[in-house]
C-alpha positions in Angstrom: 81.1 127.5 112.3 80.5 131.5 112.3 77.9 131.2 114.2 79.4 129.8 117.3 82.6 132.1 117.4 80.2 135.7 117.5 82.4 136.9 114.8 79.9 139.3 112.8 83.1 139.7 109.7 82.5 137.6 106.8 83.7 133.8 106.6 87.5 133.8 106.0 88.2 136.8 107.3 89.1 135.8 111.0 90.9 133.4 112.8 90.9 132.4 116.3 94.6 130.6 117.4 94.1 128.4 120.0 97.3 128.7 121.4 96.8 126.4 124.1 95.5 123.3 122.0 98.5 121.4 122.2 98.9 121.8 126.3 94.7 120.8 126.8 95.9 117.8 124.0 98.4 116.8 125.9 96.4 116.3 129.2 93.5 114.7 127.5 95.8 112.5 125.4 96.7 110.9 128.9 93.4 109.6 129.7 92.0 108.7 125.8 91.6 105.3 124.7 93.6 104.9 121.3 92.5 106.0 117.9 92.2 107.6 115.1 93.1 111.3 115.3 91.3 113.8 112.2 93.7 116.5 111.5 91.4 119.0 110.8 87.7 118.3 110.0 86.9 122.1 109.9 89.4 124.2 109.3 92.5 123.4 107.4 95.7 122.6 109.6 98.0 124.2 107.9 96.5 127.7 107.3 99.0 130.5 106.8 98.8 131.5 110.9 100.9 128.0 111.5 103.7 128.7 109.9 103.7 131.2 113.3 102.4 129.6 115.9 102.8 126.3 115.3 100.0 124.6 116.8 99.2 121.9 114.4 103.0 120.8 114.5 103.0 120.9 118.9 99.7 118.9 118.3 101.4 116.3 115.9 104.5 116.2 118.7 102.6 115.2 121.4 100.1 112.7 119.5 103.7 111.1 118.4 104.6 109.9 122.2 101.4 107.9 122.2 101.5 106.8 118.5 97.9 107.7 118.2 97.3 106.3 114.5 96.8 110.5 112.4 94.7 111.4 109.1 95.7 114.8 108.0 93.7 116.7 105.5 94.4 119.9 104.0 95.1 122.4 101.0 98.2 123.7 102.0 101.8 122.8 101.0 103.3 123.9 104.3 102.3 120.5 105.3 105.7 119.9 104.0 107.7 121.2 106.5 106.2 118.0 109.3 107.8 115.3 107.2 110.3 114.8 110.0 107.0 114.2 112.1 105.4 111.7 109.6 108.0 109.7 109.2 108.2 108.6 113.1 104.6 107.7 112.9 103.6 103.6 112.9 100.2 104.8 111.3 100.2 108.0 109.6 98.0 109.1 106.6 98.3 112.9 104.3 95.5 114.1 102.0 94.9 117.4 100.1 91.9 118.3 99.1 91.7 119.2 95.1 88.3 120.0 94.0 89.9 120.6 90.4 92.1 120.8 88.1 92.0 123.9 86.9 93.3 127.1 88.3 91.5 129.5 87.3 88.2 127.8 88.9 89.8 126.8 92.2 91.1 130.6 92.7 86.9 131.4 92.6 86.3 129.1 95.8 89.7 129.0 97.1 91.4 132.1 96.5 94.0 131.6 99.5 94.9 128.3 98.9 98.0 126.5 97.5 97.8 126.4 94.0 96.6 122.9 92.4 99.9 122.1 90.9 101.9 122.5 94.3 99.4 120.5 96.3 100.3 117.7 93.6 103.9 118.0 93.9 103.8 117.8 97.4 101.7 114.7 97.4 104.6 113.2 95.5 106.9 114.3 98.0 105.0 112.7 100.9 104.5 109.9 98.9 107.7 109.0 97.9 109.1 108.9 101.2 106.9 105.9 101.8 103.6 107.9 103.4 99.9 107.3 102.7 98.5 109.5 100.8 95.0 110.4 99.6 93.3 113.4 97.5 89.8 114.4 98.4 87.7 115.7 95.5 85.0 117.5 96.5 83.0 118.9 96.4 83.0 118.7 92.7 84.0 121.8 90.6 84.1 122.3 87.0 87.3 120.9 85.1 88.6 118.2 83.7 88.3 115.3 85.5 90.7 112.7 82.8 93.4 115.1 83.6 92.9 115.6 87.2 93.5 112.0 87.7 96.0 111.4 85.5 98.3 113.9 87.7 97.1 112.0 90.7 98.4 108.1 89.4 101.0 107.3 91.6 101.1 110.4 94.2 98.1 108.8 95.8 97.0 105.7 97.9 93.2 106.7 97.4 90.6 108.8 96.1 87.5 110.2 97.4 84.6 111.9 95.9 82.4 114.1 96.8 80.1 116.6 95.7 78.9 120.2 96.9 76.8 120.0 99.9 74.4 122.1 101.1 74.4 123.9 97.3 70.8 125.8 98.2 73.0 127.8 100.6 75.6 128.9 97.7 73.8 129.4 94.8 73.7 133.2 94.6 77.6 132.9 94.2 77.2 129.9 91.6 75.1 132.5 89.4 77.4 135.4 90.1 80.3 133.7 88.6 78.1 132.2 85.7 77.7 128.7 86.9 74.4 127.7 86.6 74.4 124.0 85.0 77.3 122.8 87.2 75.1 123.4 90.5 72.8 120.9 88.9 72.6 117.2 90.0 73.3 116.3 86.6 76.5 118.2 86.6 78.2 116.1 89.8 76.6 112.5 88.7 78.1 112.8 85.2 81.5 114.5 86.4 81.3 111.6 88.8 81.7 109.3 86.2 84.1 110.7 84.4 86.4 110.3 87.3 85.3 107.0 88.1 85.8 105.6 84.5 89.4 107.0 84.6 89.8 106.0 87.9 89.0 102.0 87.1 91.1 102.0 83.8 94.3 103.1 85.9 93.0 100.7 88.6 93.3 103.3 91.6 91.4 102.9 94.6 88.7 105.2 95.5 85.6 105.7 97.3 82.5 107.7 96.6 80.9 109.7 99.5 77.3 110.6 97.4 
């Protein structure tokens, strides 16, 4: 999205508040037909800038008064501090995307992010108090994919797959960090079915997107 906000610093290092998102929401809200509202499809929600301006949470207040039916996706446990919100919604559902399970590899691609193991015990949290919840794998990174899902039984309604998109456009980085078989279709399709063998023996819904 870079190239539509005339930022010339690199990816990740600006942000743009839209302070007046939940006012324009409000308005259109009045005038929408009903559905389902993604929460976010670009950007994550719940970026550190939230916790200030609260946007995402004024958003989620005014979608309440009309019950419009909420997906939230995102990588941060701050999502935590909205459970008051969730819990007044007829149809609410709260994902995190985990593209691994280990640490070390997340912090390459994700080095602002929540760590793995919070994102976990937050799904918990959202899940126990009777909330959908889903994780998003994807894309695909290296790890260990037995163990990834075996921290997800029972914090998660479903699981989706996916693998790196648009890899051509990354693959200096991949070879910087040493990755050069797990930008490989081979890599995702057998990863793939590693999660998808654990996956059936624990009998946990998922869907693949590739």
């Amino acid at each position: 999205m870079k190239r539509y906000s005339g930022h010339r610093e690199p990816w990740g290092e600006f942000v743009d508040a839209k302070i007046n998102a939940p006012d324009v929401l409000k308005k259109q809200l009045d005038k929408t037909k009903k559905g389902v509202v993604w929460i976010s499809s670009v950007c994550d929600p719940y970026q550190p800038l939230e916790a200030k301006y609260e946007l995402t949470r004024r958003c989620l207040k005014e979608l309440l008064k009309k019950q419009f039916p909420v997906n939230i996706q995102t990588k941060s446990n701050l999502v935590l501090r909205d459970v008051d919100l969730f819990q007044e919604f007829e149809d609410i559902e709260v994902g995190f995307t985990i593209t691994t399970n280990d640490e070390q590899v997340a912090k390459l691609f994700e080095p602002r992010a929540t760590l793995i193991k919070k994102r976990i015990r937050a799904l918990e949290k959202i899940h126990s108090l009777g909330i959908k919840t889903f994780a998003f794998i994807g894309p695909l990174l290296p790890g260990n994919p037995e163990k990834l899902i075996k921290d997800l039984q029972g914090m998660v309604d479903t699981v989706f797959i996916d693998r790196m998109n648009y890899i051509s456009s990354i693959k200096g980085y991949y070879r910087h960090i040493g990755l050069y078989k797990e930008m490989a279709d081979r890599f995702f399709h057998e990863h793939k079915e590693r999660l998808l063998f654990e996956l059936k023996k624990r009998g946990m819904k998922f869907e693949v997107l590739f």
